[in-house]
C-alpha positions as CSV (number, residue, x, y, z in Angstrom):
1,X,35.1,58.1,13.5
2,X,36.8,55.2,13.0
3,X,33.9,53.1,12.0
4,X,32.9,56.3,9.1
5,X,36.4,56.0,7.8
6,X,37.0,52.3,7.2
7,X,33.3,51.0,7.6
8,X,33.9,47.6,9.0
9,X,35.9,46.4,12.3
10,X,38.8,44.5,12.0
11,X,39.4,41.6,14.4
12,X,42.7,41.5,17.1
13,X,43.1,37.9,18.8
14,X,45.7,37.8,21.9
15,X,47.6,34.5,22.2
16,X,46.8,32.5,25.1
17,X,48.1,29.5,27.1
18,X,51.3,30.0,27.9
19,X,51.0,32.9,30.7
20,X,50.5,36.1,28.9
21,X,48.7,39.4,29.5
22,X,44.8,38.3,29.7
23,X,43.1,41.3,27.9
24,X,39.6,40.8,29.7
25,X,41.8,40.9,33.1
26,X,40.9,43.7,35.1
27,X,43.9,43.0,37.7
28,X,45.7,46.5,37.8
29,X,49.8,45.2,37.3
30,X,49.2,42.6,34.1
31,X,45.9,42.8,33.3
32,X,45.3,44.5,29.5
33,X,41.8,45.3,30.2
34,X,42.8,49.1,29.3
35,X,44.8,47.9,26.2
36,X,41.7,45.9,24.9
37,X,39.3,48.9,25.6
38,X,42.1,50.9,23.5
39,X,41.5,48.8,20.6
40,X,37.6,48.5,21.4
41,X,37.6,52.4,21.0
42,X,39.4,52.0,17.9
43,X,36.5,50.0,16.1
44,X,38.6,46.6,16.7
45,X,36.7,43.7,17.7
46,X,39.1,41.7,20.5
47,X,39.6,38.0,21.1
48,X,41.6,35.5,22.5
49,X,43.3,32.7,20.7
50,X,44.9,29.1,21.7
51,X,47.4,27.1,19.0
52,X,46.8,23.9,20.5
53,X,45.8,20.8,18.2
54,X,44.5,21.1,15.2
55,X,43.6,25.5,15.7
56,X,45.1,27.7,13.2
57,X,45.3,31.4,13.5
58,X,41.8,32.2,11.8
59,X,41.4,33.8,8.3
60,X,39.5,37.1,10.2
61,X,42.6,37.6,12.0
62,X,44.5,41.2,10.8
63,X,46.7,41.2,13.9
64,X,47.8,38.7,16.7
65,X,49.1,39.8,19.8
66,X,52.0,37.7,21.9
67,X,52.0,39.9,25.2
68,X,54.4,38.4,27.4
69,X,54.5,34.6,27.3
70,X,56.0,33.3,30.7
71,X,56.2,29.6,29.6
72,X,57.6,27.7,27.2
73,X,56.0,27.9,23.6
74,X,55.3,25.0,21.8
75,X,57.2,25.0,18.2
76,X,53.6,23.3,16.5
77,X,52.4,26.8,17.6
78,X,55.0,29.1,16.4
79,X,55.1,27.2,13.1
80,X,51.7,28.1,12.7
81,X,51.9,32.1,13.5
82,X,55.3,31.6,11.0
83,X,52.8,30.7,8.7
84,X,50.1,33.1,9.6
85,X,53.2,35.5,8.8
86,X,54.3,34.4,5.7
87,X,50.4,34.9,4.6
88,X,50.8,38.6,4.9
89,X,50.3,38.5,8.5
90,X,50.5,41.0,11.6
91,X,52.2,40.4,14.7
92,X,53.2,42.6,18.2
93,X,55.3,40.8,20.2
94,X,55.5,42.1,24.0
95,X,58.3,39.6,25.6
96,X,58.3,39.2,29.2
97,X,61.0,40.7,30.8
98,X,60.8,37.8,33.5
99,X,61.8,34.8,30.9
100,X,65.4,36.7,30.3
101,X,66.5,35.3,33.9
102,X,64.7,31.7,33.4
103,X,64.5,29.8,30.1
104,X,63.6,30.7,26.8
105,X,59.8,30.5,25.4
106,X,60.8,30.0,21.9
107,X,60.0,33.4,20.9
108,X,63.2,34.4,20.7
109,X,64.5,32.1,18.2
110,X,61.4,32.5,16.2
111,X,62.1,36.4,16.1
112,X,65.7,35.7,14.9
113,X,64.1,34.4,11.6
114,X,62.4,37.3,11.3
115,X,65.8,39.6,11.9
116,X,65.2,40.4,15.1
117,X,67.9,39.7,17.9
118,X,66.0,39.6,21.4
119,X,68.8,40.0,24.4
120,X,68.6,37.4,27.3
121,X,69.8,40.1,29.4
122,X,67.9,43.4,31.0
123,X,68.8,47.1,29.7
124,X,69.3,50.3,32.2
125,X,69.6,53.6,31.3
126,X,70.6,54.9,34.9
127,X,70.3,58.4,33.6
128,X,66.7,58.0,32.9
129,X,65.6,55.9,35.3
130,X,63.2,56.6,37.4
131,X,62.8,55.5,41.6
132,X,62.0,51.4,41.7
133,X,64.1,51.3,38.4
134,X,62.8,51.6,35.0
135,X,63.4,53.5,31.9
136,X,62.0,56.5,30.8
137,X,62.9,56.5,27.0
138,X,63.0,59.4,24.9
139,X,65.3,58.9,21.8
140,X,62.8,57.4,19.3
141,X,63.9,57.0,15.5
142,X,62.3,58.4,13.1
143,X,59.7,55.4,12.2
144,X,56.3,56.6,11.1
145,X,54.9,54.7,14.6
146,X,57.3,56.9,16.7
147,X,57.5,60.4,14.8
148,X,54.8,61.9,16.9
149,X,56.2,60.8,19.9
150,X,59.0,63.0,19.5
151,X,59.2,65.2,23.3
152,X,57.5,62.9,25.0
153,X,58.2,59.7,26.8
154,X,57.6,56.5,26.6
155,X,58.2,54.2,30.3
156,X,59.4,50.7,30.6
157,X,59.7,48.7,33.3
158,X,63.0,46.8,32.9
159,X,63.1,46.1,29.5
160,X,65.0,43.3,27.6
161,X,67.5,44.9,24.6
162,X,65.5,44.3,21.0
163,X,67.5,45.0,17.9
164,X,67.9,44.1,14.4
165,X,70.2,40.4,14.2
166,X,73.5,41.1,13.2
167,X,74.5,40.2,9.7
168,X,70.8,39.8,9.2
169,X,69.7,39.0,5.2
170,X,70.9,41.6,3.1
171,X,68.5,39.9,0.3
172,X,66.6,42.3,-1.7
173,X,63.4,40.1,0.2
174,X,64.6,40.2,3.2
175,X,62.5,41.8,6.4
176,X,63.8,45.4,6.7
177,X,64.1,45.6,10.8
178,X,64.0,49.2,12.6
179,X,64.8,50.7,16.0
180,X,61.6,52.4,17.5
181,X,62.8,53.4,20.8
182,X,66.6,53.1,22.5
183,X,68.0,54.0,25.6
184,X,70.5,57.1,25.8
185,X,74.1,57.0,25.4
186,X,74.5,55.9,28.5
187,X,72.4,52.8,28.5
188,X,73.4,49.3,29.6
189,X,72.7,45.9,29.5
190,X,73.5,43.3,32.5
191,X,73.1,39.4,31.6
192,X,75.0,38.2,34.6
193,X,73.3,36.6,37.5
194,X,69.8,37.5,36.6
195,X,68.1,34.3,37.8
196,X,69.0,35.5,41.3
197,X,67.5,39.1,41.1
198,X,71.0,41.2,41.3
199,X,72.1,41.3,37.4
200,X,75.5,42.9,36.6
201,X,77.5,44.1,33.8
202,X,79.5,40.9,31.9
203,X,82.1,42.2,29.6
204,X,81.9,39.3,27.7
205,X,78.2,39.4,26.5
206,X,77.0,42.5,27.6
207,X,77.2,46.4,25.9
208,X,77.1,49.7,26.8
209,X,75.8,52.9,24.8
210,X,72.9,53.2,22.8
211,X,70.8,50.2,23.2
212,X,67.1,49.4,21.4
213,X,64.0,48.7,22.9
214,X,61.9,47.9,20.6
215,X,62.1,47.6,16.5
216,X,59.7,47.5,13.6
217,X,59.9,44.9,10.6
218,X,58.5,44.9,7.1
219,X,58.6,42.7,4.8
220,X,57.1,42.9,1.2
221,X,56.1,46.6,1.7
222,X,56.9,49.1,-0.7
223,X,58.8,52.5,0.7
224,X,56.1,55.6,0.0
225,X,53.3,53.1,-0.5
226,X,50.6,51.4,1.7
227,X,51.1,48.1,2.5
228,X,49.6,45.6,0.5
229,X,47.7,42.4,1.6
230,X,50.7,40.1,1.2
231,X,53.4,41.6,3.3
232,X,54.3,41.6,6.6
233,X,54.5,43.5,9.7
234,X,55.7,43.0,13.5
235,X,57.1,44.9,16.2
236,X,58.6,43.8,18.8
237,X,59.2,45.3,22.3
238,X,61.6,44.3,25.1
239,X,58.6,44.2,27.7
240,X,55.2,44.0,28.2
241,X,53.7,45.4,31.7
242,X,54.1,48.5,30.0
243,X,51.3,48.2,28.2
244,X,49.0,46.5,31.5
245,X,46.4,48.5,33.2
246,X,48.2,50.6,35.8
247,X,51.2,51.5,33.0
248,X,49.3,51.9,30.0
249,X,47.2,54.9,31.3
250,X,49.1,56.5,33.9
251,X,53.2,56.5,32.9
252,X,54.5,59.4,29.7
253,X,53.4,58.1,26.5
254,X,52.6,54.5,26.5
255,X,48.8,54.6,25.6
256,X,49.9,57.1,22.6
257,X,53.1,54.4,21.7
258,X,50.6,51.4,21.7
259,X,48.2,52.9,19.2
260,X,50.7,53.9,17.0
261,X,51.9,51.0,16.8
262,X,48.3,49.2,16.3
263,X,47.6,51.7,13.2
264,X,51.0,50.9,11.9
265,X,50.4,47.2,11.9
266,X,47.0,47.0,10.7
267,X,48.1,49.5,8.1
268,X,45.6,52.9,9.0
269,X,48.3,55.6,7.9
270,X,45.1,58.3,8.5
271,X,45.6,57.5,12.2
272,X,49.6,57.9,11.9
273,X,49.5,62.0,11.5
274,X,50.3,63.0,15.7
275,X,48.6,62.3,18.8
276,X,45.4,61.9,19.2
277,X,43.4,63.8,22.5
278,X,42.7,61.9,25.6
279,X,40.7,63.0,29.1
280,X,43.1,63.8,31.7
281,X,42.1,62.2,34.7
282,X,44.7,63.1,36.5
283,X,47.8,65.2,36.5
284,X,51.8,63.3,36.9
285,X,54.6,64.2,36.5
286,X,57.8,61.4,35.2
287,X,60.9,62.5,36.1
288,X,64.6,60.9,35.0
289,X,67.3,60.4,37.6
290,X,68.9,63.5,35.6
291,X,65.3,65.7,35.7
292,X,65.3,65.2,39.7
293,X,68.9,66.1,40.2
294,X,68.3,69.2,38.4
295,X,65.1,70.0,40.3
296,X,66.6,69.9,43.3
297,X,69.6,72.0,43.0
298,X,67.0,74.2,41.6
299,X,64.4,74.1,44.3
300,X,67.0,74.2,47.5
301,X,70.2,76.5,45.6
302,X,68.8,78.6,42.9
303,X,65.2,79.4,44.2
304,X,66.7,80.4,47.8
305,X,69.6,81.8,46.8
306,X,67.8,84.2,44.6
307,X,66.1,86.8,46.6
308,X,69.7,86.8,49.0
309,X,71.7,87.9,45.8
310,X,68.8,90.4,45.1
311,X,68.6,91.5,48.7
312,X,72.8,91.7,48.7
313,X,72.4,94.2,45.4
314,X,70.2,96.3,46.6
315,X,72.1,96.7,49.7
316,X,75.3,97.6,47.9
317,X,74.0,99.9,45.6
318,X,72.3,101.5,48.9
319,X,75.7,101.9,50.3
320,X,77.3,103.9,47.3
């Protein structure tokens, strides 16, 4: 269907070299085999890209894909997607939830100039979390890449906070940055002792409340009309094993959240409408901290104690 609608494939490189997602890997915890197969399915030719030397992002390229660098990045290279970017360009950025307790890849500065403020902490939403940690998130704004996610899920692993830079450019040109997905009200972020595994709460740098996940930002697009050749798009998410092999299929709605996001970036607002139908290869169920607290007062109180308070009426009005 795709192909009938827009009648030639456009062309999605992944950024290599510097310890990210491999999307021809077929290894099941960061592997993005299933992610490239995604984009496959949605008449997208994939590739991979190095920056290295003299390479420039190509001309064919109508989105690049940064999915969870684990190493340094070298500034030459982020120049050049800076460039790519200022070209009209299309980015989704998966940052790797490991570099918050290690050093910085450059990313995050680079995203600052784009309005984005990436956390070197972790978030936690303890009341929905699920066992092994992670966040099952379910208050999404009301962005067109989100909208049809409303009631459902989407499951991160332990996700860095993502939100629009403070004081960011109030300049009629500048990029207009947008919570997707945040944790509840009773989110957190810990920045304290992550390089040794056990992060905790510091006053000082850390918040509590409502905290975001992942944003959107345009630049140069006009509200109510489809984005022209010449502005830009990225979003940015706190994590990226999300969207590998294991998560991307079989936890809520990530498959649904990642090719929202692909039809928002390369602009296909025909693919935007809800949901589109999957096989169900098998059945699971997600459950919150919350969700299983409430199941089991409900499975050993409520379902046991109902037939005894029927059986006790029925007894009492046998006795009058």
């Amino acid at each position: 269907l795709a192909s009938l609608i827009e009648g030639r494939s456009q062309k999605v490189y992944f950024l290599q070299g510097h310890g990210e997602h491999d999307p021809n890997s077929i290894e099941t915890r960061f592997g993005y085999s299933q992610f490239a197969r995604l984009l496959q399915q949605k008449n997208i030719a994939v590739a991979t890209l190095r920056l290295l030397g003299d390479a420039e992002v190509p001309d064919d390229c109508q989105l690049l894909i940064v999915a969870g660098p684990r190493s340094r990045i070298d500034p030459s290279e982020l120049e050049k997607i800076d460039r790519y970017l200022g070209h009209g360009g299309r980015v989704l950025a998966l940052l790797s939830f490991y570099q918050s307790a290690y050093a910085p890849t450059g990313l995050e500065r680079f995203l600052a100039g784009w309005g984005v403020a990436v956390g070197d902490n972790l978030a936690f939403d303890p009341g929905h979390s699920v066992r092994g940690g992670g966040i099952v998130a379910t208050n999404f704004s009301n962005h067109p890449i989100v909208r049809p996610l409303r009631g459902h899920t989407v499951y991160f692993l332990v996700p860095r906070s993502v939100a629009p830079l403070r004081g960011g450019g109030t300049a009629g040109d500048a990029p207009k940055v947008e919570p997707l997905v945040s944790t509840s009200v009773g989110g957190r972020t810990e920045s304290e002792g992550l390089e040794t595994g056990m992060p905790k709460f510091n006053p000082a740098r850390d918040s509590r409340g409502v905290i975001p996940l992942a944003v959107a930002v345009d630049k140069g697009s006009i509200q109510g009309v489809a984005a022209d050749r010449d502005s830009t798009r990225l979003v940015v998410v706190g994590e990226s094993i999300f969207l590998a092999n294991e998560t991307i299929v079989k936890s809520a709605a990530n498959i649904e959240f990642a090719s929202l996001a692909v039809n928002w970036l390369l602009d296909r607002p025909q693919h935007l409408s809800g949901l589109a139908a999957r096989p169900i290869k098998e059945h699971s169920v997600l459950l919150s901290q919350s969700q299983l607290v409430q199941l089991r007062w409900i499975l050993l109180v409520v379902l046991p104690a109902s037939p005894l308070g029927l059986g006790l009426l029925v007894w009492l009005r046998r006795r009058r």
